[in-house]
N, C-alpha and C positions, 0 to 999 in steps of 0.2 A: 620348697622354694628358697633359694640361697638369695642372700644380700648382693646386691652386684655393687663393692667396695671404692671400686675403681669408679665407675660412671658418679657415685654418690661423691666425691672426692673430687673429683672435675668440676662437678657441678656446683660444688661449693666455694671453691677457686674460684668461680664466675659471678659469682655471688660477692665474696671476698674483693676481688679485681676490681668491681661496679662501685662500692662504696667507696675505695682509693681515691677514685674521681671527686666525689664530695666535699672529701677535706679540700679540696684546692679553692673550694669557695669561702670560708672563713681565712683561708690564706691569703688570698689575695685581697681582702677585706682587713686583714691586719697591716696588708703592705700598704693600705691605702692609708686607713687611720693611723697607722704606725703606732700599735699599743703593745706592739713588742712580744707578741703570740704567734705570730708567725711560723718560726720555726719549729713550734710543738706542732700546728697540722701539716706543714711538710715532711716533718721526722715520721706523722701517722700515717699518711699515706703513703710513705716509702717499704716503713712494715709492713703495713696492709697489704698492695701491692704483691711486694716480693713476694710473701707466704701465700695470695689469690696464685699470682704467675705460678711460682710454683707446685702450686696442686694440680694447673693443668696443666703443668708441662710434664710432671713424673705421671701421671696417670690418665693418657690418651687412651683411649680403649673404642672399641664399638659398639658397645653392650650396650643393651635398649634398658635403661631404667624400669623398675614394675611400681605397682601402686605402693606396697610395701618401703621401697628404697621412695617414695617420695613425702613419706611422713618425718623419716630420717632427714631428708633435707633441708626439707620445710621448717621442723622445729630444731635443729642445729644449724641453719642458717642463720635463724633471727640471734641465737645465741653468739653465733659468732660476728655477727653485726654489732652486738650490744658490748659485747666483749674489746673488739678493736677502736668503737664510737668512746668507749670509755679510756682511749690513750693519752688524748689531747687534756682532760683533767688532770690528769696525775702527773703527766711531764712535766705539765705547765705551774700544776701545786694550787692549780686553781678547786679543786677537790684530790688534795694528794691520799684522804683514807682509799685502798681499793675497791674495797667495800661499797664504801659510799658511790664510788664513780660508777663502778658498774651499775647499781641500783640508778643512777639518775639516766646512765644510757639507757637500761630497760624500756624506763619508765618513759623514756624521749623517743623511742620504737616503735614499743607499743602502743604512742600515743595516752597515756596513760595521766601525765601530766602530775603525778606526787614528785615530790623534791626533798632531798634531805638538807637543800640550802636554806638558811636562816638569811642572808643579806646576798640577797640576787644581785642588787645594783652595784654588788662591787668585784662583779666579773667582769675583765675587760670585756668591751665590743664586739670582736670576732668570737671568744668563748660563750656569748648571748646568744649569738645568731648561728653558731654550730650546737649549742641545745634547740633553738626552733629548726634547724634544719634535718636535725633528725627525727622531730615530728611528721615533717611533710613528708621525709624519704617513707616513714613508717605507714602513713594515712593510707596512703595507694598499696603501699606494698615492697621492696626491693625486689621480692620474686616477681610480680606481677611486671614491673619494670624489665628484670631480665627476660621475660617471655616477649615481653612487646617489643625488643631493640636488637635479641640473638636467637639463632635458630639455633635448635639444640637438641644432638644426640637423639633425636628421635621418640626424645621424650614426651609421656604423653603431658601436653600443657595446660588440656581443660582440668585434667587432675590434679598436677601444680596448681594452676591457676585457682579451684574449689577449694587447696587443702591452707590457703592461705586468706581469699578473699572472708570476706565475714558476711554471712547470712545463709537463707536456706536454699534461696532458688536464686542463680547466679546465671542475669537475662545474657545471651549472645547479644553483642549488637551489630555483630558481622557474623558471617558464616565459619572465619577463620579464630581462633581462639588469639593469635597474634595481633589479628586487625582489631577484636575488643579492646584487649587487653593496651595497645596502643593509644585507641580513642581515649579509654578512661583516663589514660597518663593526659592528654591535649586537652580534656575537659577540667580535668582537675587543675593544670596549668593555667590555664583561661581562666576562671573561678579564680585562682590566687593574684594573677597578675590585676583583677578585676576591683579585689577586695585592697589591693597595696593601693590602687590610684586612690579611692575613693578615701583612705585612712591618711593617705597623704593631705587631701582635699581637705580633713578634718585638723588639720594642723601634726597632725606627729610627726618626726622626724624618718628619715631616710629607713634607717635601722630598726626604729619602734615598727615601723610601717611594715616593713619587710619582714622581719620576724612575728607579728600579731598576723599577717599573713598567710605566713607559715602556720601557724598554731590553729591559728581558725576553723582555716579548710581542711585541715588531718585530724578536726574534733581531739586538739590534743592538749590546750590548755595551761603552755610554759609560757610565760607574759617575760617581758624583762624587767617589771618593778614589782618591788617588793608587795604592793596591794592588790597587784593584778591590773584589772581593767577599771577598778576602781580612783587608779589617778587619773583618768582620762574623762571628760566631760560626754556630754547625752547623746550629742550626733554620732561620738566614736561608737558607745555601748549602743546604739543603734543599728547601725552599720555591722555591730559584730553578730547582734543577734539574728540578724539577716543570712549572715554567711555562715553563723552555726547553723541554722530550722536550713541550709541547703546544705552545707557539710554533711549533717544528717539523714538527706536525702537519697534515695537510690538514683543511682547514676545512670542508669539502664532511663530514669524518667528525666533525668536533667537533660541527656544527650536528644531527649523527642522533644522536652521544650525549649532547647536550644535550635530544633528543626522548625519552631512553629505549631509545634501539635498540641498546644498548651492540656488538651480536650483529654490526653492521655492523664491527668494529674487527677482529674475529676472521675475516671473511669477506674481508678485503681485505690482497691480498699485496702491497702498498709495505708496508701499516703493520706487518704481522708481519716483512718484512725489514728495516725502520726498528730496530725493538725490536729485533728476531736482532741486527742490527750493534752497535746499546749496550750490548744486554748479552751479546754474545759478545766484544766490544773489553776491556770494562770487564773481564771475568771475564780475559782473555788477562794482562793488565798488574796486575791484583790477583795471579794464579798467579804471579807472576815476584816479586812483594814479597815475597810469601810464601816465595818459594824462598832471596829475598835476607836472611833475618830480621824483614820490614817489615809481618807481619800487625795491622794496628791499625785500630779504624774511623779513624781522621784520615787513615791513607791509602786505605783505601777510597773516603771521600769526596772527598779532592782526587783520584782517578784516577776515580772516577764523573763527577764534577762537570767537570771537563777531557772525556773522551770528551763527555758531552751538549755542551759548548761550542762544542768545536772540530765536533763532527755537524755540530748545528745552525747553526752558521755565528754563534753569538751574541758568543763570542770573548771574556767574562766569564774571569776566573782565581784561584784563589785558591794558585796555586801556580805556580813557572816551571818551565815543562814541558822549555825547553829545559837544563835542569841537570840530568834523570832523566838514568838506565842510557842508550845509543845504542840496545838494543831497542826500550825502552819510547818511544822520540823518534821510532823509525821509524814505529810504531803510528799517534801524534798525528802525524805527515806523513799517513800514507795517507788518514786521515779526512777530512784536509783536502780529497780529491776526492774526499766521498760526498755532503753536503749533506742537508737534509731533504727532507719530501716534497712531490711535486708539489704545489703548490694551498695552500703554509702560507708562513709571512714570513720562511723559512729561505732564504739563500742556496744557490751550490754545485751541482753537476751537477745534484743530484734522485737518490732512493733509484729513483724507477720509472723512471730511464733505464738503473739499473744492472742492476735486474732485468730488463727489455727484451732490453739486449746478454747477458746470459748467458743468458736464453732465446732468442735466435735462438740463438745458439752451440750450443746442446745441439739444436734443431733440426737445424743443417747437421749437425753430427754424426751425428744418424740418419738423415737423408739418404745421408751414405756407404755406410751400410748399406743401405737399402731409396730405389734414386734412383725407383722409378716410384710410392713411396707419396705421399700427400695426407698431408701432416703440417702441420697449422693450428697457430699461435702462438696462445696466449688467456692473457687477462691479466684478471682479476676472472673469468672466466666467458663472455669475449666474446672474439673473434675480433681480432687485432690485425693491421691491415691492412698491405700489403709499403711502403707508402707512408709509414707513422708510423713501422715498423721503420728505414729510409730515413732520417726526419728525428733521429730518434735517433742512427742512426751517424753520421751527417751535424755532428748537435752535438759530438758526443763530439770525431770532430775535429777539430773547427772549434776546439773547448777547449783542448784539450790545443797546438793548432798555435797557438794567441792568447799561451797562459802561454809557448810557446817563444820566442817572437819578443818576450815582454814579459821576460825572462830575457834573450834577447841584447842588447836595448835598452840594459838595466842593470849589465851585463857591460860593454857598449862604455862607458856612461858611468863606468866606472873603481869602482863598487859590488861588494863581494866575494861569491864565490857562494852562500854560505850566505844571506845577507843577500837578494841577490839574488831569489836560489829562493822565499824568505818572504815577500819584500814582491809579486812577483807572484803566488804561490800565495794568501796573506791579502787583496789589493786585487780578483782577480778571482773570488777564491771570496767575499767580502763576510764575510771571518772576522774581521778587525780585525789582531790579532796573527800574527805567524808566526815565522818561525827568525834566529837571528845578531841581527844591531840590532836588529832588530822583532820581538823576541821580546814577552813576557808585560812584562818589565822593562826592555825599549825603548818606543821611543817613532819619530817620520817626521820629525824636524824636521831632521836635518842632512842630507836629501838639498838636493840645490837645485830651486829654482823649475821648473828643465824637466821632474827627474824626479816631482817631488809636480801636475805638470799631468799627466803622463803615466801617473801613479798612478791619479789623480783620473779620467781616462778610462776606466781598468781596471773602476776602481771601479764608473760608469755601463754601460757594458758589460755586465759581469756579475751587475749587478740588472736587467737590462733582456734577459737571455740570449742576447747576441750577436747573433743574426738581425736585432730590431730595430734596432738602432747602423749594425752594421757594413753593413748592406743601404745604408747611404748611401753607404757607397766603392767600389759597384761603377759602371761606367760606363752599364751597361744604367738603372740605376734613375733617372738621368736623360734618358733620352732620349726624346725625344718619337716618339709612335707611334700 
């Protein structure tokens, strides 16, 4: 089976073409504030652009895309998303190392939320609000976008749509993959427009509003001050934690309690083990303040507000987590390999892989005891096949064997292990923040060029949930057959 070159190349041009559009919103956000950035996202979208148009203008074909040409897509799409997102830095000299820029487009992508900027607040305004804007473009997806707004080539789009979305069982909520794919965009739209009123309501300005907006609902965690959500008072970090535990949510169940079905929230065991985990976490590391003298709501809410972050993969902080008790830091470690749930803009393993693996476990368990009974796995009420059980374990360690090998990478390049341990636990979980330098009150700028590409890999990887990426470096996947 050959590459069909042509249709992958169109389809990237379309891709390409879509983000063009984007820049004109920090654009016309600089015309309005006049901070004199303007013309770096006109200049980017004009490149963009051109090079989108013309891949589909030289490479019109009819060629039906395969599953194979859509991994290709998928994971040099986001690369070349992150690649032209990172134009408007460097023109501008607003992050002139290339290096650097790329790395913070990634990270603004994949929603990932690490920064190699040391002083946030002295990026003009529209350069703020085009890093949260490529959070939200990333949250949903840009391919996910192109499926809901162009027909195309006769591509299959449930396979696009799987080899991008994040989690394991990715619910229709129409029959047509377009009309999901659609909804989720109008849902996710709604939710943001939802979250900017209510932030405005709290006093922040136009731009904080709209940008924490942004960041919120793509679980992505680029603030515009330098502290994060830590300059903002109790109602904001309330409000936010609200819109991360739903950012983290599967959308397939937002879009039934937005019907009225609230009944669907309580019937589904990711979301009830979602919830168990924040507020069994939250309650574990409150208990311990409590025992330490530290019952006050401020610390409730910064240990509330930290568990939904670090969950959800949003990576927001209003508190550095790495300066707590060593209990309460082992806590916010563990989290870091729980994630949201399948089907939401949350990084991180997935709550329904974890329920999975200790549902077979309790399985083989009673297998020891009864080996000739028929003991069925079900998960919502259905029957969960030995084959999905399979791709689960299959993940898990596939994960855990990615963070090792991205720890000894970081280890060899002379990085201390704490440090270490966080920037690949934060890059391939899409948390932003993690332990030692890249804590809450770190920052990625003094690694070097090799290890912020090799971050920045992590990073695409693990919004992309391994299979897709890594399925390139095996030898079978190119060989003709």
């Amino acid at each position: 089976m050959t590459l069909h070159v042509r249709a992958i190349l169109k389809i990237l041009g379309i891709i390409v073409a879509i983000e063009s559009l984007f820049f004109l919103i920090p654009f016309a956000t600089s015309l309005l504030l006049r901070d004199g950035q303007g013309f770096h996202f006109i200049l980017a979208s004009a490149i963009t652009a051109t090079v989108g148009l013309a891949l589909v203008v030289f490479n019109q074909t009819t060629q039906k895309v395969r599953k194979r040409d859509i991994y290709i897509i998928v994971t040099f799409g986001w690369v070349l998303v992150s690649l032209f997102g990172a134009l408007p830095y460097v023109t501008s000299g607003a992050i002139p190392d290339n290096t650097h820029a790329f790395f913070e487009s990634v990270s603004g992508f994949t929603t990932t939320g690490a920064t190699i900027l040391i002083d946030i607040e002295s990026l003009p305004p529209s350069m703020l609000l085009w890093r949260a804007l490529t959070q939200w473009i990333g949250g949903m997806g840009i391919v996910v976008l192109m499926i809901a707004i162009i027909p195309l080539l006769g591509v299959g789009g449930m396979q696009l749509f799987n080899a991008e979305s994040p989690g394991v069982m990715i619910d229709r909520l129409k029959p047509r993959v377009k009309e999901t794919a659609l909804i989720m965009w109008i849902v996710y739209a709604s939710l943001t427009v939802t979250a900017f009123v209510l932030l405005l309501m709290g006093g922040l300005g136009v731009l904080d509003a709209l940008a924490h907006s942004f960041t919120t609902l793509s679980s992505g965690g680029f603030s515009t001050k330098q502290e994060s959500i830590a300059a903002f008072g109790p109602y904001v970090q309330y409000v936010i934690i609200v819109f991360m535990l739903l950012a983290g949510t599967n959308y397939a169940l937002l879009y039934a309690g937005l019907k009225g079905k609230l009944h669907t929230f309580f019937r589904n065991e990711e979301w009830k083990a979602y919830i168990g985990i924040l507020a069994g976490s939250t309650a574990v590391l409150f208990a311990y303040a409590v025992a330490q003298g530290g019952a006050t709501e401020e610390t409730f809410r910064h240990i509330l507000f930290q568990v939904v972050s670090i969950t959800t993969t949003t990576g927001f902080a209003t508190a550095d987590y790495t300066a707590w008790a060593e209990p309460l830091l082992y806590v916010i470690i563990a989290l870091m390999f729980v994630g949201g749930m399948s089907g939401s803009t949350a990084g991180g393993v997935k709550v329904v892989r974890h329920v999975l693996l200790v549902k077979g476990i309790l399985v083989e368990l009673r297998k020891q005891l009864y080996p000739d009974a028929i003991l069925p796995l079900r998960f919502n009420g259905m029957m969960v096949s030995e084959s999905m059980l399979h791709r689960v374990l299959a993940f898990s360690i596939l994960y855990l064997l990615t963070a090792a090998v991205g720890f000894g990478v970081l280890l060899f390049a002379g990085v201390d292990g704490a440090t270490a341990f966080g920037a690949v636990a934060a890059t391939l979980g899409n948390i932003g923040p993690g332990i030692g330098a890249v804590g809450p009150a770190g920052h990625y700028a003094d690694f070097s060029a090799t290890i912020q590409l090799f971050l920045s890999f992590l990073m695409i990887v693990g919004r992309l949930e391994l299979f897709t990426v890594l399925i390139l470096f095996t030898p079978y996947f190119w060989r003709k057959f």
